[in-house]
Backbone as a chain_set.jsonl record, in Angstrom:
{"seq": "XXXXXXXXXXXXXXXXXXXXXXXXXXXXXXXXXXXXXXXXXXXXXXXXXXXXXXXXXXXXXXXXXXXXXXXXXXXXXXXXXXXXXXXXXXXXXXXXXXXXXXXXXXXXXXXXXXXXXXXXXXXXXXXXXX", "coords": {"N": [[-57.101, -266.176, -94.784], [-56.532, -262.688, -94.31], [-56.674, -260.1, -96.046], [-54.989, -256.536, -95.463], [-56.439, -253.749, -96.085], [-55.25, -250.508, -97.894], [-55.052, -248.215, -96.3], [-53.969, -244.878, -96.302], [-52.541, -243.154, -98.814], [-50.456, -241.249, -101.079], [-49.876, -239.328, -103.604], [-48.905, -237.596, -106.571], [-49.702, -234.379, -107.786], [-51.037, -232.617, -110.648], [-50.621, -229.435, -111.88], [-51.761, -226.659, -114.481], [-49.927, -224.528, -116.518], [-51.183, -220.781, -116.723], [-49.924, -219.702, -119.02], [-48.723, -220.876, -120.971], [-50.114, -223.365, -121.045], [-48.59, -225.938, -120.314], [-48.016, -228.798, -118.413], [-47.553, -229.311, -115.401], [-45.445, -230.45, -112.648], [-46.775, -230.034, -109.241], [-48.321, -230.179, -106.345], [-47.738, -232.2, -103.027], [-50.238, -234.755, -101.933], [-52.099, -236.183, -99.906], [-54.495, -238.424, -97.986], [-56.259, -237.277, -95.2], [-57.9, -238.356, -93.684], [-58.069, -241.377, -92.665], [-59.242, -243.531, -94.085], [-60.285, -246.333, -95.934], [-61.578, -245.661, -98.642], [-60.886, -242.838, -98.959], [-58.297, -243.055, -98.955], [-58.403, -244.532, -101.375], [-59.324, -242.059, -103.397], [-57.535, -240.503, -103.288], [-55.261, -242.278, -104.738], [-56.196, -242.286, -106.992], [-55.97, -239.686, -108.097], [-53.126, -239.559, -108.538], [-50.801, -237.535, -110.891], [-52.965, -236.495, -112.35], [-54.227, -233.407, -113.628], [-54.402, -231.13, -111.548], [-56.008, -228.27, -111.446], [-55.139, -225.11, -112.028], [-51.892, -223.033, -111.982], [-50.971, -220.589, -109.908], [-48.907, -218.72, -111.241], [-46.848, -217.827, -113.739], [-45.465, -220.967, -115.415], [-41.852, -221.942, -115.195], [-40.691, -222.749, -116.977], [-41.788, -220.092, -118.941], [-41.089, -218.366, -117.175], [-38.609, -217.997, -117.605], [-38.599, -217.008, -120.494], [-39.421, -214.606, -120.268], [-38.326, -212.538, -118.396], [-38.673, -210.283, -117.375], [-41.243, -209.592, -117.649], [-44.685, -209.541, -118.204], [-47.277, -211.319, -119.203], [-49.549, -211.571, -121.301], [-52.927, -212.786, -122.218], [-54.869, -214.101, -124.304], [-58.777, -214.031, -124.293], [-61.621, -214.984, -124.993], [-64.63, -213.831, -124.146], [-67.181, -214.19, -124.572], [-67.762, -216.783, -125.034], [-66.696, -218.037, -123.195], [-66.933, -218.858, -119.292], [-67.375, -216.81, -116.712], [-65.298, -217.317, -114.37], [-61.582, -218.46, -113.863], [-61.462, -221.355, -114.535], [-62.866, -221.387, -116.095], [-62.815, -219.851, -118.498], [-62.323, -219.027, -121.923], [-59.857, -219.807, -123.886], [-58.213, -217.884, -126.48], [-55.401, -218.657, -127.994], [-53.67, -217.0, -128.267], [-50.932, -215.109, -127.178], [-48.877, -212.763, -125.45], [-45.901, -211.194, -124.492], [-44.939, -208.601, -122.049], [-43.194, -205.655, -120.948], [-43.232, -205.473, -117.891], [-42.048, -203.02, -116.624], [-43.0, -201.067, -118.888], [-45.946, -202.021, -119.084], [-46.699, -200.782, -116.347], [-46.634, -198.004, -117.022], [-48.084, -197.645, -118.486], [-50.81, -198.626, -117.482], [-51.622, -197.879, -114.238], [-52.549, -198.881, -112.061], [-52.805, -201.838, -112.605], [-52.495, -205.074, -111.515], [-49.779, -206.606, -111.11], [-48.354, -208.798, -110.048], [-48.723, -211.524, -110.222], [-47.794, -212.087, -112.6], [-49.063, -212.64, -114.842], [-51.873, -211.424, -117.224], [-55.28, -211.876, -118.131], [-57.224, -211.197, -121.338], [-58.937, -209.539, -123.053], [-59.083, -210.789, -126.222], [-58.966, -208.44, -128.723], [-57.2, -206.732, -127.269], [-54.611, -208.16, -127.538], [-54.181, -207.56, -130.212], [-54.264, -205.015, -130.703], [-51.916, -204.333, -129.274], [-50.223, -205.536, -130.84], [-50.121, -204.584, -133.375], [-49.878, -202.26, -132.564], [-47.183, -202.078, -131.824], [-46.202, -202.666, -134.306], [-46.202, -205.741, -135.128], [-48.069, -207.426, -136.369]], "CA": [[-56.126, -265.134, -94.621], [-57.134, -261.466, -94.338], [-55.432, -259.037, -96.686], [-54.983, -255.287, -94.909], [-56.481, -252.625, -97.292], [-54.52, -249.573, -97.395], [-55.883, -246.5, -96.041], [-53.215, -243.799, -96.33], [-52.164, -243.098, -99.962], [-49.874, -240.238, -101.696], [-50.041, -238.806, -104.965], [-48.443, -236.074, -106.883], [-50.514, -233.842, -109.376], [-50.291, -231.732, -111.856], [-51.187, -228.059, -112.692], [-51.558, -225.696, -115.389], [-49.697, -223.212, -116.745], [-51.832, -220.049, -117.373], [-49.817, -218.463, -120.277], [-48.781, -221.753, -122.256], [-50.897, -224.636, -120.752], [-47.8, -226.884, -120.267], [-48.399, -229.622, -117.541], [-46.586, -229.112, -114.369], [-45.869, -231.204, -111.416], [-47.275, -229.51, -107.903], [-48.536, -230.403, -105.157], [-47.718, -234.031, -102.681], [-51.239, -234.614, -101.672], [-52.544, -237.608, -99.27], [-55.085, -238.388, -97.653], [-55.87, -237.179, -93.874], [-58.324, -239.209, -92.838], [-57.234, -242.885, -92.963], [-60.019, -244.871, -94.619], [-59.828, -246.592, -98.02], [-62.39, -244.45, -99.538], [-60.219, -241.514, -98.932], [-57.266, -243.611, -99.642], [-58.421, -244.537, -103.001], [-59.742, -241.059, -104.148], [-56.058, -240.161, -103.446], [-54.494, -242.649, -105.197], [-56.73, -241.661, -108.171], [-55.491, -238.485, -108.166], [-51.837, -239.362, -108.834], [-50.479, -237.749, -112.275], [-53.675, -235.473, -112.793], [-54.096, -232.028, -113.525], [-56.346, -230.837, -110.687], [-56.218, -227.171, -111.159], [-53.964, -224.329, -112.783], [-50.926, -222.839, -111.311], [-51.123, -219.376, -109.736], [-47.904, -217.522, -111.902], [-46.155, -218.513, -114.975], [-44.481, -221.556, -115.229], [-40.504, -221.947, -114.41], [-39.789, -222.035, -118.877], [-42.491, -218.853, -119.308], [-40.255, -216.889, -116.662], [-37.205, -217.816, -118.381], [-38.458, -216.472, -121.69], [-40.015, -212.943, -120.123], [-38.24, -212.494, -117.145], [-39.285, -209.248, -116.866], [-42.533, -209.866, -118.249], [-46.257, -209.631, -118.041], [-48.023, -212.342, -120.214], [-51.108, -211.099, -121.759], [-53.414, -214.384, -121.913], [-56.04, -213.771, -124.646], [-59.501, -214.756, -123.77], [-63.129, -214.887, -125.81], [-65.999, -213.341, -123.123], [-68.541, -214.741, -125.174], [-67.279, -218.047, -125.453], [-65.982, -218.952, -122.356], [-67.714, -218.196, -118.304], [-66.391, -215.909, -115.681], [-63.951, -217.98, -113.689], [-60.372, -218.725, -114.718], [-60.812, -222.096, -114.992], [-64.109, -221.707, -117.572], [-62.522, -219.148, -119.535], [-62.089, -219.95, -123.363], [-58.423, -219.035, -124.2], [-58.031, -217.75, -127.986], [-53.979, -219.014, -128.101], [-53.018, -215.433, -128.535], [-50.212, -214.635, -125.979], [-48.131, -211.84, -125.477], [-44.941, -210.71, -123.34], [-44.516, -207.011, -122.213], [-42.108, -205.8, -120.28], [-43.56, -204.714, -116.511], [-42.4, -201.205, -116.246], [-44.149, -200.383, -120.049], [-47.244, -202.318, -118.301], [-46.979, -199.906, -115.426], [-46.571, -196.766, -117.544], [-49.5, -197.858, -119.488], [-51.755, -199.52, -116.455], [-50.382, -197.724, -113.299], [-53.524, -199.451, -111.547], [-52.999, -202.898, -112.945], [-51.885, -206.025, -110.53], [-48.864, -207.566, -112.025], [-47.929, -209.562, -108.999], [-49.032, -212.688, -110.522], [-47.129, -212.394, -113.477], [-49.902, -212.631, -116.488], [-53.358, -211.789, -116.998], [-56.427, -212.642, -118.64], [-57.874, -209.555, -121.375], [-59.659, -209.967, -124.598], [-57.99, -210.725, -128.084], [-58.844, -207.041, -129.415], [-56.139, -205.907, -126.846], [-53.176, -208.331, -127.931], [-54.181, -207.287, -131.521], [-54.344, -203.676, -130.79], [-50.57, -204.209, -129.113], [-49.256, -206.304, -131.788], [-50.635, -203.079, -134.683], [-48.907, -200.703, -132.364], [-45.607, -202.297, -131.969], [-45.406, -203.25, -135.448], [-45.8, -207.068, -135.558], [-49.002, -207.771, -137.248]], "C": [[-56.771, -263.792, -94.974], [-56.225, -260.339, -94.874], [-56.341, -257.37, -95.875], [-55.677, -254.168, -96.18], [-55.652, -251.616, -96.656], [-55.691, -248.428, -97.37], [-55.735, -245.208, -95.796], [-52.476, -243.681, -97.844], [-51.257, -241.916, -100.436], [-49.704, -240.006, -103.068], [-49.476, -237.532, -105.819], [-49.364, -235.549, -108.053], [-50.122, -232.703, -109.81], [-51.355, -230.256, -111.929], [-51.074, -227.449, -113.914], [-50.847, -224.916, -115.789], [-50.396, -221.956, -117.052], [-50.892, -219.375, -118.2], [-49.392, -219.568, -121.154], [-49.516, -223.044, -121.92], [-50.274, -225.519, -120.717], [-48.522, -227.766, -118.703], [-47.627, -229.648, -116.713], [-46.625, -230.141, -113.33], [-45.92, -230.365, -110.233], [-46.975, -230.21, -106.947], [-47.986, -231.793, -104.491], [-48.925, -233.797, -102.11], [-51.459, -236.337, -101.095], [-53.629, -236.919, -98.437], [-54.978, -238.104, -95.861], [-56.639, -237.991, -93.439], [-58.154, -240.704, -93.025], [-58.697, -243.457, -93.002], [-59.608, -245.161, -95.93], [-60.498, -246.109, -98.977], [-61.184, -243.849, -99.698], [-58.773, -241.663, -99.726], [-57.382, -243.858, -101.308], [-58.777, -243.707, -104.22], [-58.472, -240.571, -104.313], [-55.176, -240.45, -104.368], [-54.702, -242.447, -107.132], [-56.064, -240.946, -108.671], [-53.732, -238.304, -109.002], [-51.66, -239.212, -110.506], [-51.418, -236.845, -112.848], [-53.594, -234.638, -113.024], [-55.572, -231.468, -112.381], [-56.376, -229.123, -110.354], [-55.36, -226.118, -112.567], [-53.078, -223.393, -111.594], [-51.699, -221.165, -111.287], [-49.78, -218.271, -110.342], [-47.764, -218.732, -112.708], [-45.601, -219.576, -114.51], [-42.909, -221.362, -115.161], [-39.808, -221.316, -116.508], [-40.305, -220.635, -119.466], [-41.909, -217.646, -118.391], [-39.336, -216.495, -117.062], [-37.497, -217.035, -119.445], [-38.746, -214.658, -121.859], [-39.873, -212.98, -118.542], [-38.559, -211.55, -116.431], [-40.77, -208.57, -117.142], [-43.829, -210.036, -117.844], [-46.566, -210.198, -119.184], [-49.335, -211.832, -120.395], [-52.167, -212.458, -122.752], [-54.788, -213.594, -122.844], [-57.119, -214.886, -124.654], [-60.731, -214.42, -125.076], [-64.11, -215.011, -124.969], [-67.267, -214.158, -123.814], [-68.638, -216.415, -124.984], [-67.293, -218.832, -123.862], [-67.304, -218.068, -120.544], [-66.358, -217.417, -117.461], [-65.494, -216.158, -114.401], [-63.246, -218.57, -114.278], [-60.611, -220.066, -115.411], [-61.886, -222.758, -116.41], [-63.461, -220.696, -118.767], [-61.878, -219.487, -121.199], [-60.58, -218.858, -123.943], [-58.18, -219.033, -125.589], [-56.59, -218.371, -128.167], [-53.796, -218.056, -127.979], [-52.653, -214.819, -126.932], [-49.095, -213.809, -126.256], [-47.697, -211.064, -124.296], [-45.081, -209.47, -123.282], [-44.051, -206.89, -120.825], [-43.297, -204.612, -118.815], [-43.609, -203.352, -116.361], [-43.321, -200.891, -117.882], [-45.754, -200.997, -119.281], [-47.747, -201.213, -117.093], [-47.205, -198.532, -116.169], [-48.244, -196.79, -118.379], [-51.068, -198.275, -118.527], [-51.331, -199.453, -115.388], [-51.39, -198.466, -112.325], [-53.429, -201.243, -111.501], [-52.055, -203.819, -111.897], [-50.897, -206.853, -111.728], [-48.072, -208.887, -111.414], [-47.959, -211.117, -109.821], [-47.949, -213.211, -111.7], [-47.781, -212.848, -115.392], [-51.15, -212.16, -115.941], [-54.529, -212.137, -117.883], [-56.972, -210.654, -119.627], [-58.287, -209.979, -122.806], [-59.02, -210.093, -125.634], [-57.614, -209.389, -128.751], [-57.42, -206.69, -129.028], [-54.695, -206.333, -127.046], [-53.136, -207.872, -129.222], [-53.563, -205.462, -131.756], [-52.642, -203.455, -130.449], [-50.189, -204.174, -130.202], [-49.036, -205.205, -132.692], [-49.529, -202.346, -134.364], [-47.397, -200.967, -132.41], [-44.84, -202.743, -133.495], [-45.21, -205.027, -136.018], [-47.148, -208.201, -135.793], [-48.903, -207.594, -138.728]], "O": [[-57.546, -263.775, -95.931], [-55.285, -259.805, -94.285], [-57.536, -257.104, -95.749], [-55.02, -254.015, -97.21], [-55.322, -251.585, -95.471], [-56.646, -248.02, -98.031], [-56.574, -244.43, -95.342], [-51.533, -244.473, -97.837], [-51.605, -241.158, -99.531], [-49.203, -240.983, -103.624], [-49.834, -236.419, -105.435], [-49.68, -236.201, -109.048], [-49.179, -231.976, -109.498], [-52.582, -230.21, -112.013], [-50.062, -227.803, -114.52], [-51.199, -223.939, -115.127], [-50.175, -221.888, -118.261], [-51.054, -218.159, -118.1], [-49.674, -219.314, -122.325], [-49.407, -223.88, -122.816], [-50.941, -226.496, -121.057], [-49.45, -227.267, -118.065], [-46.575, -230.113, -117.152], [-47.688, -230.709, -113.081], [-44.838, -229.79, -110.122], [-45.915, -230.744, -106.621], [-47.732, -232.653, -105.335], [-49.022, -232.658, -101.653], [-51.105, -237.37, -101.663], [-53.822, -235.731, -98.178], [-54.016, -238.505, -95.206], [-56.104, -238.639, -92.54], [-58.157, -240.879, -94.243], [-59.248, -243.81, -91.96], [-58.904, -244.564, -96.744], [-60.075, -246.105, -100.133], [-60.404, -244.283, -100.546], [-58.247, -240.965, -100.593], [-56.63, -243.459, -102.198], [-58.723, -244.024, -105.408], [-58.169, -240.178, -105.439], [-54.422, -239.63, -104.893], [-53.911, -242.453, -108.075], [-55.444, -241.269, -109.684], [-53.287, -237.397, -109.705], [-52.029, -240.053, -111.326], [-51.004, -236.256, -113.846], [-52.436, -234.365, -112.705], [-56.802, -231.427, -112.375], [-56.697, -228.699, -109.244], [-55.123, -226.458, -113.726], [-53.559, -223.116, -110.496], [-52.505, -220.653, -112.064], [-49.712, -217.124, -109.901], [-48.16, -219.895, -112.633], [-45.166, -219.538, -113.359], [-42.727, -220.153, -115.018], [-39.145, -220.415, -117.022], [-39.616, -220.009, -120.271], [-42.067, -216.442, -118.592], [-38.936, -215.332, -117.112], [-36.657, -216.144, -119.574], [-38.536, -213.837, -122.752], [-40.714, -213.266, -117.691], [-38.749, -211.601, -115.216], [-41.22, -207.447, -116.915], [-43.985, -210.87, -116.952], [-46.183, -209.669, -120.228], [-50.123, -211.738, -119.453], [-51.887, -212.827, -123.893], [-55.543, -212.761, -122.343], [-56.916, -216.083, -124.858], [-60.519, -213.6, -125.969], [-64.622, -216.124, -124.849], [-68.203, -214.637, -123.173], [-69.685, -217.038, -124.811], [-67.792, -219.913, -123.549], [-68.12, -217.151, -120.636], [-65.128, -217.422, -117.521], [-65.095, -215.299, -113.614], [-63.653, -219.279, -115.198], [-60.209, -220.225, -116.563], [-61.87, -223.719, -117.179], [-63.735, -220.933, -119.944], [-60.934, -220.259, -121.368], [-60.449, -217.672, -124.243], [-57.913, -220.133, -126.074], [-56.887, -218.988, -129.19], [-53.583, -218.082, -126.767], [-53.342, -214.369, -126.016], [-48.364, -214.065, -127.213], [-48.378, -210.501, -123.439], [-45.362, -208.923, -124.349], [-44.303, -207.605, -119.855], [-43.825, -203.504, -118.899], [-44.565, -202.622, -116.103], [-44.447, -200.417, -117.733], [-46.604, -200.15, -119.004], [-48.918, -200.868, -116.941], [-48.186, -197.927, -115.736], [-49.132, -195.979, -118.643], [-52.203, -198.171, -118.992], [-50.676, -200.409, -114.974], [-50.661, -198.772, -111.381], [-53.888, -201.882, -110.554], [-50.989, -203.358, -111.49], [-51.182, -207.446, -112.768], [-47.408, -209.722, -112.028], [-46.883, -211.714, -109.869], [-47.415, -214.318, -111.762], [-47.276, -213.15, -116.473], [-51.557, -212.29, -114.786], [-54.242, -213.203, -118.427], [-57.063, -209.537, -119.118], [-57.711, -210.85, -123.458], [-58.227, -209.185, -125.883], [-56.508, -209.104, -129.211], [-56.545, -206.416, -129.849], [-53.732, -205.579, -126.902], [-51.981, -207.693, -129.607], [-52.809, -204.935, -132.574], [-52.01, -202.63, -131.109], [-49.808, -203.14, -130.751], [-47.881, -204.815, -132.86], [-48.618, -201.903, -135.063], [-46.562, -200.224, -132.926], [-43.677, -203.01, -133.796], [-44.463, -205.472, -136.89], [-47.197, -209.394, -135.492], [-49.83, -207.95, -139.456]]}, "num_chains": 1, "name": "protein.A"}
C-alpha cells in the first residue's frame, strides 16, 4: 500500500511587536509550489515568529493612540538593521503633534521609531519623570 505524502501545507506565524516585543499572529502562509520539501518547510513554520511587524501592535495603539513610541536602542551593541538592533527596554509614548513640533522632518507614519537611550533619558529629565 502506498501512502500519498502531502505536498501543499498552511501555517500561520507570528510577528513582533517593535515597541513591546509581544508575539503576534500574522500572516496565512503556504506553500506555492506543491512538493513535500516545500510542503514541509511550511509546515515548520506554523506558530513561529518569522519577522517583526511593521507598526505597533493592536494593545500599544490602545495605550498611545495618538502616539509615537520611542524604541530605545544601543549603536554599539547591536548592527544596522532592525532586526539586529540591540533594544535597551527603554520605551516611551509622545504625543504626534509634540513629535511634529519638535521633528517637523521626522516620519511618523509607522507609528514608533528606533533612537538611542540618551534621547528617552534626555525626554524623561525634561518632562519631569526621572
Amino acid at each position: 500500500m502506498r501512502t500519498e505524502e502531502k505536498t501543499l501545507e498552511v501555517s500561520l506565524v507570528k510577528r513582533v511587536c517593535p515597541t513591546c516585543t509581544k508575539e503576534v499572529d500574522a500572516e496565512i502562509v503556504m506553500n506555492t509550489r506543491l512538493t513535500t520539501f516545500d510542503a514541509k518547510n511550511v509546515k515548520e513554520m506554523h506558530g513561529k515568529v518569522v519577522g517583526m511587524l511593521d507598526h505597533p501592535c493592536e494593545d500599544c495603539k490602545k495605550a498611545a493612540p495618538d502616539g509615537i513610541y520611542f524604541v530605545g536602542i544601543d549603536p554599539e551593541k547591536g548592527g544596522k538593521q532592525e532586526h539586529e538592533l540591540w533594544r535597551t527596554g527603554n520605551v516611551i509614548a509622545l504625543k504626534k503633534s509634540a513629535v511634529k513640533r519638535m521633528m517637523p522632518d521626522a516620519d511618523i507614519s509607522k507609528g514608533y521609531t528606533y533612537c538611542q537611550d540618551s534621547l528617552i533619558e534626555s525626554i524623561k529629565q525634561a518632562a519631569g519623570m526621572s
